[in-house]
C-alpha positions in Angstrom: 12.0 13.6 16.5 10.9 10.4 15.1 8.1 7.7 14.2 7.6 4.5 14.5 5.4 3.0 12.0 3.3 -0.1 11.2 2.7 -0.4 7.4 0.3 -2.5 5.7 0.1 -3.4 2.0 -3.5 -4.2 1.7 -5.1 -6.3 -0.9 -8.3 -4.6 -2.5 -9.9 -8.0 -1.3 -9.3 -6.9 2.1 -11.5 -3.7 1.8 -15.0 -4.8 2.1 -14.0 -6.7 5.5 -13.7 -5.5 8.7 -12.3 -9.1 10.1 -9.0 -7.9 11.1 -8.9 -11.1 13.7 -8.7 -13.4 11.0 -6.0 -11.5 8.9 -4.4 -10.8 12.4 -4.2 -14.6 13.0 -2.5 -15.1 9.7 0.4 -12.7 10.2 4.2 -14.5 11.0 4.8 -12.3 14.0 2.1 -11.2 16.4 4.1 -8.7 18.4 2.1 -6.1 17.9 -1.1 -6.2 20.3 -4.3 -7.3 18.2 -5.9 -3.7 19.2 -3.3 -1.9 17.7 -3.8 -3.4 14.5 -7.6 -3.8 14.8 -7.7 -0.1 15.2 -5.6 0.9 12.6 -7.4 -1.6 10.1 -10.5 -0.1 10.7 -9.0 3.1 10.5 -7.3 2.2 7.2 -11.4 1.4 5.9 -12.9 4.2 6.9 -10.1 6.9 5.8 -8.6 5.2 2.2 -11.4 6.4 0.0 -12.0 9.8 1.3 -8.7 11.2 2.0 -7.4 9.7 -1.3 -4.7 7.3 0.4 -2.2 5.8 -2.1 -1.2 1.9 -2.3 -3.0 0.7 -0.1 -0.3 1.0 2.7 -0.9 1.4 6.9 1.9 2.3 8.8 0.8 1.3 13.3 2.8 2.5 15.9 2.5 0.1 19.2 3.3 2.6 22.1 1.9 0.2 24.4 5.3 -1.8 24.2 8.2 -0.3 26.1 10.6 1.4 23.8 13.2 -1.3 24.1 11.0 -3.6 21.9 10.7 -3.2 18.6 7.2 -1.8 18.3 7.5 -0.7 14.6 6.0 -3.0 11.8 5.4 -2.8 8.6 3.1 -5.9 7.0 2.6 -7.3 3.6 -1.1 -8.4 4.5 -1.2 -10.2 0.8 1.8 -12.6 2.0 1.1 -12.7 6.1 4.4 -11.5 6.9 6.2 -8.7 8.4 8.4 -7.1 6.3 10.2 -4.6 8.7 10.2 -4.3 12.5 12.0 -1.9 14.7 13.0 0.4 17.6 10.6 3.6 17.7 10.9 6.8 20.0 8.5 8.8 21.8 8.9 11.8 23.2 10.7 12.9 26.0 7.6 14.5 28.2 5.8 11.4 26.6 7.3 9.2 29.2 11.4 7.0 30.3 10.6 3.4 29.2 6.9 3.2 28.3 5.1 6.0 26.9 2.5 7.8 29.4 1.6 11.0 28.5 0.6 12.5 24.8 -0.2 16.0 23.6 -0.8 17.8 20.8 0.4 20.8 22.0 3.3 22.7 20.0 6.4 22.8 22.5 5.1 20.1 24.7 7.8 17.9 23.6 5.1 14.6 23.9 3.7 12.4 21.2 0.5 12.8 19.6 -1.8 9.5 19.3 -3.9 8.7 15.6 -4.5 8.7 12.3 -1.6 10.8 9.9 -1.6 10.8 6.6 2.1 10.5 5.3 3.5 13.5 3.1 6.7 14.9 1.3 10.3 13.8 1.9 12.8 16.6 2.4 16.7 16.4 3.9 16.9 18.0 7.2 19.5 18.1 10.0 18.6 14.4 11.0 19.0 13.7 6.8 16.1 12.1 4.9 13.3 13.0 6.8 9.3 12.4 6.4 6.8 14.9 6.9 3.2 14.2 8.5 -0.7 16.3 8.5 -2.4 14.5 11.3 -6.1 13.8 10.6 -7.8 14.3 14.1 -8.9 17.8 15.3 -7.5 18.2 18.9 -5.4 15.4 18.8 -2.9 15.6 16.4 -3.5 18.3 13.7 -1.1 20.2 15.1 1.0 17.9 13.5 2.8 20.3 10.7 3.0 23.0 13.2 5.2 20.7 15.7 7.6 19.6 12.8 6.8 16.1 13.9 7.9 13.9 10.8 10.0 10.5 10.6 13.5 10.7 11.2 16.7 8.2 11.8 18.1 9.4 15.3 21.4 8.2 17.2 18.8 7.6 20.5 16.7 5.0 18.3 19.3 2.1 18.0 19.7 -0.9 19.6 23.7 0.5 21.3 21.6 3.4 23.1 19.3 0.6 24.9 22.5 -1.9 26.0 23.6 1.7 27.5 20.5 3.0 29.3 18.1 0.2 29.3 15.7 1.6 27.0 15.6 4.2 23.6 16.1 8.0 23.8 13.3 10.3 23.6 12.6 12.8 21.0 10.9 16.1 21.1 7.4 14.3 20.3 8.9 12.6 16.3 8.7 9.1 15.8 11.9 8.4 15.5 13.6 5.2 13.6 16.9 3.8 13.9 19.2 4.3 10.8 19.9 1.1 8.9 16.1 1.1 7.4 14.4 4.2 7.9 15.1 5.4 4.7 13.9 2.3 2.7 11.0 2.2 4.9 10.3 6.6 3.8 10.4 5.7 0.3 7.5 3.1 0.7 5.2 4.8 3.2 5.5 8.8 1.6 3.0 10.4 -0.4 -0.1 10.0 1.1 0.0 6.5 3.4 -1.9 5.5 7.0 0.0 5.9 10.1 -1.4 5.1 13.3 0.3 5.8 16.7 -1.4 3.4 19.1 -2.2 3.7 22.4 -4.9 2.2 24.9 -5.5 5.4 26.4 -9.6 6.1 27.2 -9.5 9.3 26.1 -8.1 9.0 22.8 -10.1 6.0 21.9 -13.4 8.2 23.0 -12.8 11.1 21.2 -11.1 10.2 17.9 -13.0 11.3 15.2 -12.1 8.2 12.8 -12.9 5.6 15.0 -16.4 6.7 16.0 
């Protein structure tokens, strides 16, 4: 079970604008599809002063990217530039290569899309591992209830994809590999953004933070 994550580190300067092109346009590596972090910008606007967020910080999951890209970023919007970037999992009724299918069903072994706010660390059988209370009603609030937190897996490095042509699958986590992840936990914990990112109708109808 694992995430992959997208993390800005905002500027208060940045919080009475909703021109995510032009910060967008400004970053060193553009990756990561301009929806995914326009979404998860305006997300970021409309969730960090009522949910009491902490630094400033977004994490974006880009599951429209196959899984052997690295579709996890995390961005320093004061500087432009993109401090980490990295393999992420889905889960394994989520889809093979690209990600299809997402639930927020307990058992259902799929990712859930949205907004998450981040939460406490604790050591589990995958080690340091990152817990996660999804914000949209139907959609991922079930969050808690799944166990899906961020986790290093053996199935999220780079030697898994030279073997099978893509990343392993979790049971719905968004799953790191190891060399990072636990850097990257100890900035995004204790009440970040995450956004899991997906041009899927549905979701982008019905998510309570974006309309």
């Amino acid at each position: 079970m694992f995430l992959f994550v997208l993390i800005v580190f905002a500027n208060p300067a940045f919080a009475g604008t909703s021109d995510a092109k032009s910060i967008y346009d400004q970053i060193d590596n553009q990756s990561m599809s301009f929806e995914a972090f326009d979404l998860a910008f305006r997300g970021w606007n409309e969730l960090k002063d009522s949910i009491d967020l902490i630094d400033n910080v977004i994490s974006v999951v880009d599951f429209s990217q196959p899984s052997n890209n690295k579709r996890f970023y995390l961005i320093d919007l004061d500087t432009r530039q993109v401090i980490y970037q990295d393999y992420v999992a889905h889960g394994r009724n989520t889809g093979n290569l690209m990600a299809e299918k997402f639930s927020n069903t307990p058992h259902s072994n799929q990712s859930s899309l949205g907004f998450y706010k981040t939460a406490e660390t604790y050591n589990g059988k995958h080690g340091l591992s990152l817990k996660l209370d999804g914000l949209e009603k139907g959609i991922n609030d079930k969050a808690r209830q799944r166990a899906i937190v961020i986790h290093a897996a053996k199935y999220a490095e780079e030697s898994f994809i030279r073997k099978y042509g893509r990343l392993g699958r979790s049971f719905g986590c968004p799953a790191l590999p190891a060399r990072n992840y636990e850097e990257i936990i100890e900035l995004i914990k204790g009440g970040t953004l995450l956004f899991i990112y997906f041009p899927q109708s549905g979701y982008l109808e019905n998510s309570s933070v974006l309309n």
